[in-house]
N, CA, C and O atoms as a GROMACS GRO file, in nm:
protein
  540
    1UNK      N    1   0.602  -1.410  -3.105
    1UNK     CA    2   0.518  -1.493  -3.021
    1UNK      C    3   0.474  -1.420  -2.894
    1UNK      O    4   0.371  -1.441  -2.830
    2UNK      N    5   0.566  -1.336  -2.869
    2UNK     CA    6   0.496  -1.245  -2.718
    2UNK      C    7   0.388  -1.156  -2.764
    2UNK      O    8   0.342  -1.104  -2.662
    3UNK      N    9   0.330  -1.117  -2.860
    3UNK     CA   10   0.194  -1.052  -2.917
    3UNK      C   11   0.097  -1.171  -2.927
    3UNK      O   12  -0.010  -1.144  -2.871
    4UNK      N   13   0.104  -1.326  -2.995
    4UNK     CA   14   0.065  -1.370  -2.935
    4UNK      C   15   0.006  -1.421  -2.809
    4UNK      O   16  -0.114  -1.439  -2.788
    5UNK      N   17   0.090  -1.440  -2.741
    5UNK     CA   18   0.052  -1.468  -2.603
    5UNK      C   19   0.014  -1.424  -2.488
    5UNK      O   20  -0.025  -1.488  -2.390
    6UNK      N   21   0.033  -1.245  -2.515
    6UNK     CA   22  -0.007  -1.168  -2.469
    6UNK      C   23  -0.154  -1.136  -2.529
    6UNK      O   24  -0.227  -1.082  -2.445
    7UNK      N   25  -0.205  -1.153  -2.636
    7UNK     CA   26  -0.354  -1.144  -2.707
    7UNK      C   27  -0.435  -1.269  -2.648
    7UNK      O   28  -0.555  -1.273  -2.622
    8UNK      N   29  -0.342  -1.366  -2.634
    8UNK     CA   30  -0.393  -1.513  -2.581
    8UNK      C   31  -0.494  -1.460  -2.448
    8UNK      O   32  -0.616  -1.464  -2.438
    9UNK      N   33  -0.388  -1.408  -2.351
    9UNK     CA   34  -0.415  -1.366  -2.180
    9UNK      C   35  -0.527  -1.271  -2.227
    9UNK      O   36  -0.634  -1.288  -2.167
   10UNK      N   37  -0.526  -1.190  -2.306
   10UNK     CA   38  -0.655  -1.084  -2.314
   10UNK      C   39  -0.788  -1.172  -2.368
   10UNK      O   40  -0.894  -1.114  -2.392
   11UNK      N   41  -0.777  -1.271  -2.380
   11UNK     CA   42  -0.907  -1.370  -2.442
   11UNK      C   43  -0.921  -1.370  -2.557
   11UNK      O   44  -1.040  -1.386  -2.585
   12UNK      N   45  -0.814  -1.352  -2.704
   12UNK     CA   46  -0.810  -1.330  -2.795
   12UNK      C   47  -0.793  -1.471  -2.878
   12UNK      O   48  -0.734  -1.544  -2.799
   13UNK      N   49  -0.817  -1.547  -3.004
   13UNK     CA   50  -0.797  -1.626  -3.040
   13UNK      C   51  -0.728  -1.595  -3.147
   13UNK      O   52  -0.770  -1.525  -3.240
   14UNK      N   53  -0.603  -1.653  -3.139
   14UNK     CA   54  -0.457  -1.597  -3.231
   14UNK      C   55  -0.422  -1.706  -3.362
   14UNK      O   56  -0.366  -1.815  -3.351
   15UNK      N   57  -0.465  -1.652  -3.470
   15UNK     CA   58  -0.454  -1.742  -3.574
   15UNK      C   59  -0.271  -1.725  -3.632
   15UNK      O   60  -0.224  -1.623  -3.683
   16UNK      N   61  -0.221  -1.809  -3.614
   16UNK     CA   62  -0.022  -1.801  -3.657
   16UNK      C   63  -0.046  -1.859  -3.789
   16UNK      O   64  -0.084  -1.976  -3.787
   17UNK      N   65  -0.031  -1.796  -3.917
   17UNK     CA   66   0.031  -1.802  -4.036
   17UNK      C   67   0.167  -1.762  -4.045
   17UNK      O   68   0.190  -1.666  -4.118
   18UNK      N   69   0.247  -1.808  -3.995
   18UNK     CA   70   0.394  -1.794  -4.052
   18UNK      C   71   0.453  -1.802  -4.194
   18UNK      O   72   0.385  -1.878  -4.264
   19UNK      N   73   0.535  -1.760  -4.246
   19UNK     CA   74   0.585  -1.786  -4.360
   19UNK      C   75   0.508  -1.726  -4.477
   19UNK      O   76   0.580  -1.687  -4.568
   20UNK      N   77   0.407  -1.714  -4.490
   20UNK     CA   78   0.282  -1.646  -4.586
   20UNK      C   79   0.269  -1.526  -4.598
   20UNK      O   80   0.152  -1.490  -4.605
   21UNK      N   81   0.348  -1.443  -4.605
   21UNK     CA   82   0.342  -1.283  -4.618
   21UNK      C   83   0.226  -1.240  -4.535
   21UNK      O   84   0.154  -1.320  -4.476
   22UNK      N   85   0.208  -1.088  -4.532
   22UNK     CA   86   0.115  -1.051  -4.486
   22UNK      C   87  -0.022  -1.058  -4.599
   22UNK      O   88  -0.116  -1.119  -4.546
   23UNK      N   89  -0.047  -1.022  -4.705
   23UNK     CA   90  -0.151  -1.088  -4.795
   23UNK      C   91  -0.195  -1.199  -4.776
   23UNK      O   92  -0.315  -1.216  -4.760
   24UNK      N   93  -0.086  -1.325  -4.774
   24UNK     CA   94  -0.137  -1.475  -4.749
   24UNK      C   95  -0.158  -1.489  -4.602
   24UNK      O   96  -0.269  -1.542  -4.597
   25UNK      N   97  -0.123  -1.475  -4.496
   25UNK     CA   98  -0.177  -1.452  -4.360
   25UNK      C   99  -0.281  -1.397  -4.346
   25UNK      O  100  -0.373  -1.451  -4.284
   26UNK      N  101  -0.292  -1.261  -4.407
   26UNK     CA  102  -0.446  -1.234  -4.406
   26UNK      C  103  -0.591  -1.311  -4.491
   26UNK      O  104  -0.709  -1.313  -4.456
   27UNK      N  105  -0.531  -1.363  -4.600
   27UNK     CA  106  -0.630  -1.416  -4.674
   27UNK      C  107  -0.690  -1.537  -4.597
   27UNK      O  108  -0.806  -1.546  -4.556
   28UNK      N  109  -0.576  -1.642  -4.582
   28UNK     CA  110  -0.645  -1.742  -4.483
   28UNK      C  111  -0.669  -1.716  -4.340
   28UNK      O  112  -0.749  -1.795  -4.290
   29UNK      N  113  -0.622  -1.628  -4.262
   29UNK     CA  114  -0.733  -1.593  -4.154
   29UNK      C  115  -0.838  -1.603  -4.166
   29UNK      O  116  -0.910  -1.684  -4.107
   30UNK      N  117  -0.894  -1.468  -4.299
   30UNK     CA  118  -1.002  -1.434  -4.300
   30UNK      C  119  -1.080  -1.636  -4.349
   30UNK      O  120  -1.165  -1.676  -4.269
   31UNK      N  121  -1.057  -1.701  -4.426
   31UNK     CA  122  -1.072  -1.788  -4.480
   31UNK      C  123  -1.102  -1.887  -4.318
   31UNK      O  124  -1.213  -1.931  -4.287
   32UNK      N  125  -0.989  -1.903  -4.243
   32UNK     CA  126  -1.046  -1.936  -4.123
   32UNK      C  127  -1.133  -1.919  -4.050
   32UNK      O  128  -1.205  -2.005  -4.000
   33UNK      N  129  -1.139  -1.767  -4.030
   33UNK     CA  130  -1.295  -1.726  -3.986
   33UNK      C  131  -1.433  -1.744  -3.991
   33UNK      O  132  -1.515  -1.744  -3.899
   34UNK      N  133  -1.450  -1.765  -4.153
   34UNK     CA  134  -1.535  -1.797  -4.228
   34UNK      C  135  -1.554  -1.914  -4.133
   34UNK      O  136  -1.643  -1.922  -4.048
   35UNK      N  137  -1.440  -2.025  -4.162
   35UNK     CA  138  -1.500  -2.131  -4.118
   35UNK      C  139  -1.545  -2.170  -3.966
   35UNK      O  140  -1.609  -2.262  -3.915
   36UNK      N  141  -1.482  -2.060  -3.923
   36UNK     CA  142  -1.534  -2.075  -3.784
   36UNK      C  143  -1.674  -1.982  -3.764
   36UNK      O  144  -1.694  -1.931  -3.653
   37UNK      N  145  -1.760  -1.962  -3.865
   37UNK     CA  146  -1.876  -1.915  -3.893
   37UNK      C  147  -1.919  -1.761  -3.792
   37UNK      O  148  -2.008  -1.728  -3.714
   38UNK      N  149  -1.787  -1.695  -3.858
   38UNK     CA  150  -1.774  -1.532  -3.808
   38UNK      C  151  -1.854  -1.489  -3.950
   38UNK      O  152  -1.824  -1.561  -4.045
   39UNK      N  153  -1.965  -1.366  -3.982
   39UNK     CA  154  -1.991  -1.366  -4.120
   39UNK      C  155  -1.918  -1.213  -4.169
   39UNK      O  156  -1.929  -1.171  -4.284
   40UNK      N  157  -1.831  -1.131  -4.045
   40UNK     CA  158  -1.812  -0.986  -4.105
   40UNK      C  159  -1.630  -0.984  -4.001
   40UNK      O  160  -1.635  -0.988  -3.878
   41UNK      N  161  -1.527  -0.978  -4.055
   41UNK     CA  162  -1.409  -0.966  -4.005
   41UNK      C  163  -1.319  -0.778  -4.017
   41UNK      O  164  -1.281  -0.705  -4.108
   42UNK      N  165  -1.321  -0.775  -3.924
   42UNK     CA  166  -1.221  -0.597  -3.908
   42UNK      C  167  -1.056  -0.637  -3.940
   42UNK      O  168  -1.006  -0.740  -3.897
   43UNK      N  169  -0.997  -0.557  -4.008
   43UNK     CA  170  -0.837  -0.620  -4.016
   43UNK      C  171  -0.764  -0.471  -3.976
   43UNK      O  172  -0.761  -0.374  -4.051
   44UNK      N  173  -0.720  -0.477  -3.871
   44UNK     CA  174  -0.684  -0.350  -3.820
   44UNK      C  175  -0.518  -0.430  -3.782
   44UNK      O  176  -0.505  -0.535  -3.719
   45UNK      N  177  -0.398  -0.340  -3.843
   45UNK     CA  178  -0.299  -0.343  -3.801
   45UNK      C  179  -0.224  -0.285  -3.684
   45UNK      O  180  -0.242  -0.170  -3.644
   46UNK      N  181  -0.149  -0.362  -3.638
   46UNK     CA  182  -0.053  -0.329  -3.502
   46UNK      C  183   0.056  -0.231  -3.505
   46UNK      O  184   0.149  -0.221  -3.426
   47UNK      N  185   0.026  -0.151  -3.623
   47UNK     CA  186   0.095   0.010  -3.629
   47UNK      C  187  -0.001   0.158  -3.659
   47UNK      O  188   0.035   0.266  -3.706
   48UNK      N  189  -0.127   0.115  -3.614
   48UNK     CA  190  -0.199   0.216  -3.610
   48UNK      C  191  -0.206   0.232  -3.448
   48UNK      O  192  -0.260   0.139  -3.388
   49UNK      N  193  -0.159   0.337  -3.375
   49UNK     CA  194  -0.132   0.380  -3.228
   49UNK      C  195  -0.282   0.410  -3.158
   49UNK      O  196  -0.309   0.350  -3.054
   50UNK      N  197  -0.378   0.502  -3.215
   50UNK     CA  198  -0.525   0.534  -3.182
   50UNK      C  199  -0.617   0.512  -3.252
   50UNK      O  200  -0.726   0.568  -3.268
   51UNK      N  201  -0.548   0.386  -3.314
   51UNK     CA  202  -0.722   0.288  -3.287
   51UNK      C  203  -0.768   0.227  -3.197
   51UNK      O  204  -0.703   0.156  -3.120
   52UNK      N  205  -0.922   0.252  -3.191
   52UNK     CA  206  -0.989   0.192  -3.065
   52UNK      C  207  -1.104   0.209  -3.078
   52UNK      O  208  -1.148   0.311  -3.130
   53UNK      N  209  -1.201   0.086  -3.021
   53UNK     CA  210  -1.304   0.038  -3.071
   53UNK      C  211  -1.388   0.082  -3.209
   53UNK      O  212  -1.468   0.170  -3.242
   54UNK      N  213  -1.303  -0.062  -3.285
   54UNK     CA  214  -1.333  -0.054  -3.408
   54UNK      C  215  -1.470  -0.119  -3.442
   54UNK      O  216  -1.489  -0.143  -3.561
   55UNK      N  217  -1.556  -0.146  -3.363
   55UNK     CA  218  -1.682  -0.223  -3.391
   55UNK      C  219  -1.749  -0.110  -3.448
   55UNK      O  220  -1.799  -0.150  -3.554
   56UNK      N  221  -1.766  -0.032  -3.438
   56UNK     CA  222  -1.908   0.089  -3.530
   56UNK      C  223  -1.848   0.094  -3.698
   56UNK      O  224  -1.923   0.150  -3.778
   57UNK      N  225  -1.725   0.041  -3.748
   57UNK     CA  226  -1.679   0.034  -3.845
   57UNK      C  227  -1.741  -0.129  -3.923
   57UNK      O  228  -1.718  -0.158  -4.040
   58UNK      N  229  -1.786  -0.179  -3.867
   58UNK     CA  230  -1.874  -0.314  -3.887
   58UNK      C  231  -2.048  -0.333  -3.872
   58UNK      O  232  -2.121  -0.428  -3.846
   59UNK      N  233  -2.078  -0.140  -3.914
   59UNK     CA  234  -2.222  -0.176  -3.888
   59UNK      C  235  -2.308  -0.105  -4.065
   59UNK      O  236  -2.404  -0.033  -4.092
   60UNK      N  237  -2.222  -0.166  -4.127
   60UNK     CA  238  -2.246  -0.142  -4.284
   60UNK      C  239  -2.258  -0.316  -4.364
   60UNK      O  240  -2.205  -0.418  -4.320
   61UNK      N  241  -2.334  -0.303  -4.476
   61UNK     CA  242  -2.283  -0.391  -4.567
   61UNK      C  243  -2.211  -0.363  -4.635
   61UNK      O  244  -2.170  -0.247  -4.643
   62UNK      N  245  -2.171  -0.454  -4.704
   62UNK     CA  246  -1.998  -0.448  -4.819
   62UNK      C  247  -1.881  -0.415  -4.759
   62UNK      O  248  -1.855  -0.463  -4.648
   63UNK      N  249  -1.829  -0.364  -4.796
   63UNK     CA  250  -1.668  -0.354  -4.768
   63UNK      C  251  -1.639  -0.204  -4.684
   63UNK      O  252  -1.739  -0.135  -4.705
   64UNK      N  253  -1.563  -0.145  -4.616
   64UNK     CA  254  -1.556  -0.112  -4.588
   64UNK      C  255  -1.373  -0.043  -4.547
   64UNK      O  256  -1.297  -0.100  -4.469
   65UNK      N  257  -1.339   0.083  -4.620
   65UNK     CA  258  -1.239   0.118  -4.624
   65UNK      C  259  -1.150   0.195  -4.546
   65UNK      O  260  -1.182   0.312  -4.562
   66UNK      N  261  -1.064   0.186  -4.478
   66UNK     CA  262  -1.000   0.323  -4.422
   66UNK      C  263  -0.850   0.309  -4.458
   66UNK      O  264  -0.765   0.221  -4.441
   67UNK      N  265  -0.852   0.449  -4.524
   67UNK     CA  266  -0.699   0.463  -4.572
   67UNK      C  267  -0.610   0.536  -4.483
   67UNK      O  268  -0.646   0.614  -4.396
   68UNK      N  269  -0.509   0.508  -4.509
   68UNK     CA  270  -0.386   0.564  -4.452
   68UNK      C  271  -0.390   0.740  -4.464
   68UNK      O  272  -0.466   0.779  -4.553
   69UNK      N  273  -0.335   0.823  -4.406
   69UNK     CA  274  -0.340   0.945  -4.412
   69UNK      C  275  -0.293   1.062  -4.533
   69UNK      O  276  -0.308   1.182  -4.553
   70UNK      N  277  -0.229   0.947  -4.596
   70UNK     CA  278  -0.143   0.987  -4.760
   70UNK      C  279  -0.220   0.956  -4.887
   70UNK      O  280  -0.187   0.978  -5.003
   71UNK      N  281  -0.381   0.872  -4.818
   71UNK     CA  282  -0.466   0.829  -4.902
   71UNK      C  283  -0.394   0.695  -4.998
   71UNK      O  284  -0.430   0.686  -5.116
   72UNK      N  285  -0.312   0.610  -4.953
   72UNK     CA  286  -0.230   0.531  -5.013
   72UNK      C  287  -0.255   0.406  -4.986
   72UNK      O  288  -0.300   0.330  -5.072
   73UNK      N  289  -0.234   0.377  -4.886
   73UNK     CA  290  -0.261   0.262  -4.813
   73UNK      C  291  -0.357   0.216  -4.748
   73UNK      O  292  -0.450   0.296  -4.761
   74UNK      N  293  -0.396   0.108  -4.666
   74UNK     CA  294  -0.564   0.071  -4.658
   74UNK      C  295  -0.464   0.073  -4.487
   74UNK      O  296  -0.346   0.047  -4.465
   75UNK      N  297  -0.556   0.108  -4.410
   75UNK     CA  298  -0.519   0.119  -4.268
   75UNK      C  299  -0.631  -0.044  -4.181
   75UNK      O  300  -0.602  -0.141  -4.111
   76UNK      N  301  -0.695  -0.016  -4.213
   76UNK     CA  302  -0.845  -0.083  -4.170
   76UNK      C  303  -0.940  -0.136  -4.308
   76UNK      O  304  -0.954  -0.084  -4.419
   77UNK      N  305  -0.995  -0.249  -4.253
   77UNK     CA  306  -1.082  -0.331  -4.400
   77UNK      C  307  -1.186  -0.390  -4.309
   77UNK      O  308  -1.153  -0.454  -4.209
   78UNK      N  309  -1.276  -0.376  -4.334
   78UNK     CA  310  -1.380  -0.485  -4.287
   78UNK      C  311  -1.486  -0.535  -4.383
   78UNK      O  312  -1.559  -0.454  -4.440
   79UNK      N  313  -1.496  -0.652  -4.401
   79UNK     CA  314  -1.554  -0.743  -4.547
   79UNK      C  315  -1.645  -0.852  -4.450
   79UNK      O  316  -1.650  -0.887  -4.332
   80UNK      N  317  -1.710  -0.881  -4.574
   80UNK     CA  318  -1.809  -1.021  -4.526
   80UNK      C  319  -1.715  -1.136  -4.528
   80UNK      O  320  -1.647  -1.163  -4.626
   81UNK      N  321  -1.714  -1.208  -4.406
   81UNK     CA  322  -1.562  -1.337  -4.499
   81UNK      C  323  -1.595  -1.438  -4.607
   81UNK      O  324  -1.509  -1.511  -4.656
   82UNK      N  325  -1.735  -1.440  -4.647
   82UNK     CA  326  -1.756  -1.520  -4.770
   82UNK      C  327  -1.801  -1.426  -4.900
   82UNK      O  328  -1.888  -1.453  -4.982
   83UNK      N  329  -1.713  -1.304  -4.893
   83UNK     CA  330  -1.726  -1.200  -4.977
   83UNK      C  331  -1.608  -1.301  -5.102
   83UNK      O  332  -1.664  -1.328  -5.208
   84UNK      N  333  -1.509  -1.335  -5.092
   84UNK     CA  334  -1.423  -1.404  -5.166
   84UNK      C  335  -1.295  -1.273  -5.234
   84UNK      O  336  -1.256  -1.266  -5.350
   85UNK      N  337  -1.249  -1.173  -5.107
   85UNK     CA  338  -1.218  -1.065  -5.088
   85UNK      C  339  -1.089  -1.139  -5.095
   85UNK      O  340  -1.059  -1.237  -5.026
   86UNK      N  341  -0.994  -1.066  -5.211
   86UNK     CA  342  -0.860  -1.069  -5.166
   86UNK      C  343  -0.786  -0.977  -5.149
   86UNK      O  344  -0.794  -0.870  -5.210
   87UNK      N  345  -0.689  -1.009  -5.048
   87UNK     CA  346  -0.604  -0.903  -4.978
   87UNK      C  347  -0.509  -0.819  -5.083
   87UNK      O  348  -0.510  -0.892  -5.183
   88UNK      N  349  -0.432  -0.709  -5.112
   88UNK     CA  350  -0.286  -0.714  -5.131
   88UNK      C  351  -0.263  -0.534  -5.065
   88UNK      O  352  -0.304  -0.421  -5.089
   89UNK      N  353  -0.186  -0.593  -4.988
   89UNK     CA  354  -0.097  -0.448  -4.868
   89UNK      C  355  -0.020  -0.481  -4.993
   89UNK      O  356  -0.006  -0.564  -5.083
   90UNK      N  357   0.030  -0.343  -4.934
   90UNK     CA  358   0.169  -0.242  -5.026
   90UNK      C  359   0.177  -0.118  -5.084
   90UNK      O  360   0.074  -0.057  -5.053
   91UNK      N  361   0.251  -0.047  -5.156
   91UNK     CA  362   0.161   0.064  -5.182
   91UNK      C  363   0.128   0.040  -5.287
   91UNK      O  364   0.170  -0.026  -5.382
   92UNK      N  365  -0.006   0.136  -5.249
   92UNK     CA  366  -0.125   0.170  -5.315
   92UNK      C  367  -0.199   0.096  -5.322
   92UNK      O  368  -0.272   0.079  -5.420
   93UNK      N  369  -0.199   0.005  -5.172
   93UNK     CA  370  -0.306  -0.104  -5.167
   93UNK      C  371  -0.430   0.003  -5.130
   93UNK      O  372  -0.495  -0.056  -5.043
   94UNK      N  373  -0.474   0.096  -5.149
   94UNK     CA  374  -0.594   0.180  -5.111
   94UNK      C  375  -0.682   0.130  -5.228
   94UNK      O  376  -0.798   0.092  -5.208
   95UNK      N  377  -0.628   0.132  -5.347
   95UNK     CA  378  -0.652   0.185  -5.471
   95UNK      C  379  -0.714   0.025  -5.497
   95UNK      O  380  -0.829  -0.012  -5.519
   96UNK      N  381  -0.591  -0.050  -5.485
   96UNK     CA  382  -0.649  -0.214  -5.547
   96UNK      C  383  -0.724  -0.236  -5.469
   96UNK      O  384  -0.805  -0.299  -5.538
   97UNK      N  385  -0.792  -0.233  -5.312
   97UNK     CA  386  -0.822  -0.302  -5.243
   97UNK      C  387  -1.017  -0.219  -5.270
   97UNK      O  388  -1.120  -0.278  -5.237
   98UNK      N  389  -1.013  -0.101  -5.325
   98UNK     CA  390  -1.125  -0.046  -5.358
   98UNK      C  391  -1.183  -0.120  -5.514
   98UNK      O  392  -1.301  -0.145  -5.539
   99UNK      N  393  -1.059  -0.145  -5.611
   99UNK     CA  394  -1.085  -0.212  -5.715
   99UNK      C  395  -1.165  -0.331  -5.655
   99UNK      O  396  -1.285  -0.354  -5.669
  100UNK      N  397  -1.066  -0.407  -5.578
  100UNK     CA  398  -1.152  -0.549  -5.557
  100UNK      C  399  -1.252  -0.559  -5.538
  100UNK      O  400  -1.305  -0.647  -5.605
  101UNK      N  401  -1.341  -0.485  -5.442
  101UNK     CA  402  -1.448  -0.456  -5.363
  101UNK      C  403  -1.491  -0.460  -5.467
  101UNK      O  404  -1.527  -0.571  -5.507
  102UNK      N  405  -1.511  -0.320  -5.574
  102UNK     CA  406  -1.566  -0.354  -5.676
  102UNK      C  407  -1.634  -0.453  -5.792
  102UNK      O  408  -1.746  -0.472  -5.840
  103UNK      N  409  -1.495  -0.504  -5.809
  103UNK     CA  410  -1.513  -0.629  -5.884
  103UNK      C  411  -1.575  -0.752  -5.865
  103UNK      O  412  -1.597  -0.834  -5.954
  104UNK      N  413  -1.615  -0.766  -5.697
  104UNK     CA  414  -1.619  -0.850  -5.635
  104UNK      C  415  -1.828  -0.792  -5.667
  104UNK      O  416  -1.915  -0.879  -5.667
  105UNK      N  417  -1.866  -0.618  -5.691
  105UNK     CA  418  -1.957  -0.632  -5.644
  105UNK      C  419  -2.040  -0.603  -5.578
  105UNK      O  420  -2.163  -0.605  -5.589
  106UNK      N  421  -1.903  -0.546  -5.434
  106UNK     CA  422  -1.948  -0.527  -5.316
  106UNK      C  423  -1.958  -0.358  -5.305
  106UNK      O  424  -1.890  -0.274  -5.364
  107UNK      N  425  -2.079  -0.336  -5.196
  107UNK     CA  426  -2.107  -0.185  -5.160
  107UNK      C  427  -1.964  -0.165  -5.092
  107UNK      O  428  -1.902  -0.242  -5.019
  108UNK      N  429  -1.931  -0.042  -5.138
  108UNK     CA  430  -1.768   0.027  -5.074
  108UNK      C  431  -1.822   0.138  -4.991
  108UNK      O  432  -1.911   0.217  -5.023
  109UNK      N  433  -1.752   0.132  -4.875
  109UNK     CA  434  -1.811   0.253  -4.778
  109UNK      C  435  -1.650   0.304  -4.777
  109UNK      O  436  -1.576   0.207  -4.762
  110UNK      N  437  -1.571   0.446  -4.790
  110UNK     CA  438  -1.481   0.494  -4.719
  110UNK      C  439  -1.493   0.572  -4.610
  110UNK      O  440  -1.567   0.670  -4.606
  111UNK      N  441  -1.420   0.531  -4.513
  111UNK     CA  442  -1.437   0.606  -4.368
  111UNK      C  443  -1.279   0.662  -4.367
  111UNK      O  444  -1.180   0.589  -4.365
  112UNK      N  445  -1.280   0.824  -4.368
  112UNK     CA  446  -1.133   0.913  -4.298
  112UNK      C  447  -1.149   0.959  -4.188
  112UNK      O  448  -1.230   1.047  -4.161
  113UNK      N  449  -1.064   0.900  -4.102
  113UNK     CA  450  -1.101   0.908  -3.969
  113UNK      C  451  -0.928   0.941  -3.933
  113UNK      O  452  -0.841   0.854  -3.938
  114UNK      N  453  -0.904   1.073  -3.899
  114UNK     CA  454  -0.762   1.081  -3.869
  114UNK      C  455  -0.710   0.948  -3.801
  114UNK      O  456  -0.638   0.860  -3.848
  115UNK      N  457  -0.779   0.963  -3.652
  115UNK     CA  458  -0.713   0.858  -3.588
  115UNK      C  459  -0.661   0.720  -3.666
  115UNK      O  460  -0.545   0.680  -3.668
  116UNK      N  461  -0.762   0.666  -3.722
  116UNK     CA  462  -0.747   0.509  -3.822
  116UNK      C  463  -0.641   0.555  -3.904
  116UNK      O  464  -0.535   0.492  -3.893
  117UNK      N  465  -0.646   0.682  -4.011
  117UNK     CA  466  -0.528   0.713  -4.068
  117UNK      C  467  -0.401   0.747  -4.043
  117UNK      O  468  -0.336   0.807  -4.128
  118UNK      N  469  -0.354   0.717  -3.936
  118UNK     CA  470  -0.249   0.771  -3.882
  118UNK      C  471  -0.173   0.631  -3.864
  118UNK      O  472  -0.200   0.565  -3.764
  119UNK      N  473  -0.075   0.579  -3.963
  119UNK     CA  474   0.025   0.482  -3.900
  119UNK      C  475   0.170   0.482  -3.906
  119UNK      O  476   0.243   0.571  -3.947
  120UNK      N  477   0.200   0.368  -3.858
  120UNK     CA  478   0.367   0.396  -3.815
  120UNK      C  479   0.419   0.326  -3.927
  120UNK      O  480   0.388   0.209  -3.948
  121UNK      N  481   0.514   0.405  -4.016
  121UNK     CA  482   0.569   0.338  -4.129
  121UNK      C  483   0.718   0.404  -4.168
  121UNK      O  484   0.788   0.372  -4.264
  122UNK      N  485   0.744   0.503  -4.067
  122UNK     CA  486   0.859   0.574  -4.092
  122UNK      C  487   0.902   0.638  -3.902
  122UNK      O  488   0.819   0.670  -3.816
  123UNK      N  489   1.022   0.639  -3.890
  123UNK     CA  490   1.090   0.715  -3.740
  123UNK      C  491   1.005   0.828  -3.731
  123UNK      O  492   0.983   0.859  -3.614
  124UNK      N  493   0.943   0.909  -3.824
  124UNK     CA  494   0.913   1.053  -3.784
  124UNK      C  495   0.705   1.028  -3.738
  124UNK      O  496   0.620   1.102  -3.690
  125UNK      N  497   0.708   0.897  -3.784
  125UNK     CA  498   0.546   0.916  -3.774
  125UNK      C  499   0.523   0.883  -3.591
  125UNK      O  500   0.424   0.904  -3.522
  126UNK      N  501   0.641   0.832  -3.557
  126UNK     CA  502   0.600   0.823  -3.419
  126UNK      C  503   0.596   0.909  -3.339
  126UNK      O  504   0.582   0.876  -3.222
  127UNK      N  505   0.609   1.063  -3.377
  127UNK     CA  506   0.598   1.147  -3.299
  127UNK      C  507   0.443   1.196  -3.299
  127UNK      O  508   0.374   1.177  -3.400
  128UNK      N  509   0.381   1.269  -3.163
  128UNK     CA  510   0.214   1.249  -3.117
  128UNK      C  511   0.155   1.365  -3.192
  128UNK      O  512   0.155   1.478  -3.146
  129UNK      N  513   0.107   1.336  -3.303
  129UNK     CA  514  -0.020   1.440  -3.346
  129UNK      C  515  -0.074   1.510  -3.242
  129UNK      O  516  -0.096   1.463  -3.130
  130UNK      N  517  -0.105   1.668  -3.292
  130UNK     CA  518  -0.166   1.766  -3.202
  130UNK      C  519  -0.325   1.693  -3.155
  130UNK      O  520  -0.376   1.673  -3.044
  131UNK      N  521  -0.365   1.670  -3.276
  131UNK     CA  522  -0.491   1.590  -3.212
  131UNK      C  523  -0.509   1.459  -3.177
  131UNK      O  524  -0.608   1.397  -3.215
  132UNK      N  525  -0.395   1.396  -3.086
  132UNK     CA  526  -0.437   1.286  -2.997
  132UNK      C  527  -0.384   1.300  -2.899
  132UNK      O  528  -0.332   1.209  -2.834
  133UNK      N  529  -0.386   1.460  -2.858
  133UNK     CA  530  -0.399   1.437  -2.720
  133UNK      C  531  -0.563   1.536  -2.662
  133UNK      O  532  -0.570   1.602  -2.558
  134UNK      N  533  -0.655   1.520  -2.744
  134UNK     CA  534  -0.751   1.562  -2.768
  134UNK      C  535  -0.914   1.470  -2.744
  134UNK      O  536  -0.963   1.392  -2.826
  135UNK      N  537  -0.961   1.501  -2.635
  135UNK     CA  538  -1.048   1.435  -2.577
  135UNK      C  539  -1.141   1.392  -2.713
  135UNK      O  540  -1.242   1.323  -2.699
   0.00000   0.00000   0.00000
């Protein structure tokens, strides 16, 4: 709740799915959004360290991919929210989450962008890449 409420003070509107895994938290967010008549949602997680301003990643149609640095995992997603896009993190959510897009239809853009690829999923990843301390 203190990421909450601390996103609150930054002017953020904090959707709490508890209990729903991260797949089902994300699905009905995005599903919320929709209804709060957002038409394009970014899903950027709170273990990627140098991400920052992710809006130029929302100036495509269809889907939009960024994988993890092992090419494994989806780091970043940005979809239409009445794309009817479903989530699933885990590994080798890179792979399904490009299937879906597909299936669904949708134009797939992949973006490798060290920074976006770089997350915290193990003690050793928290140590600072040569290139972020790099203007």
């Amino acid at each position: 709740t203190a990421v909450a409420e601390w996103a609150t003070r930054l002017g953020a509107n904090v959707l709490w799915k508890p209990g729903r895994g991260l797949n089902g938290a994300v699905n009905e967010g995005v599903a919320d959004l929709a209804h709060l008549d957002f038409d394009t949602v970014i899903v950027a997680h709170a273990d990627l360290p140098h991400a920052e301003q992710l809006e130029w990643l929302a100036d495509a149609d269809g889907v939009t991919l960024v994988p993890d640095r092992h090419g494994d995992g989806t780091n970043v997603i940005v979809i239409p929210t009445d794309s009817g896009f479903v989530f699933s993190y885990g590994p080798a959510s890179f792979a399904r989450h490009h299937a879906e897009a597909e299936r669904l239809g949708l134009n797939v853009r992949v973006i490798h962008d060290e920074r976006l690829a770089w997350d915290v999923d193990q003690p050793a990843d928290l140590t600072t890449p040569i290139w972020a301390n790099q203007p």
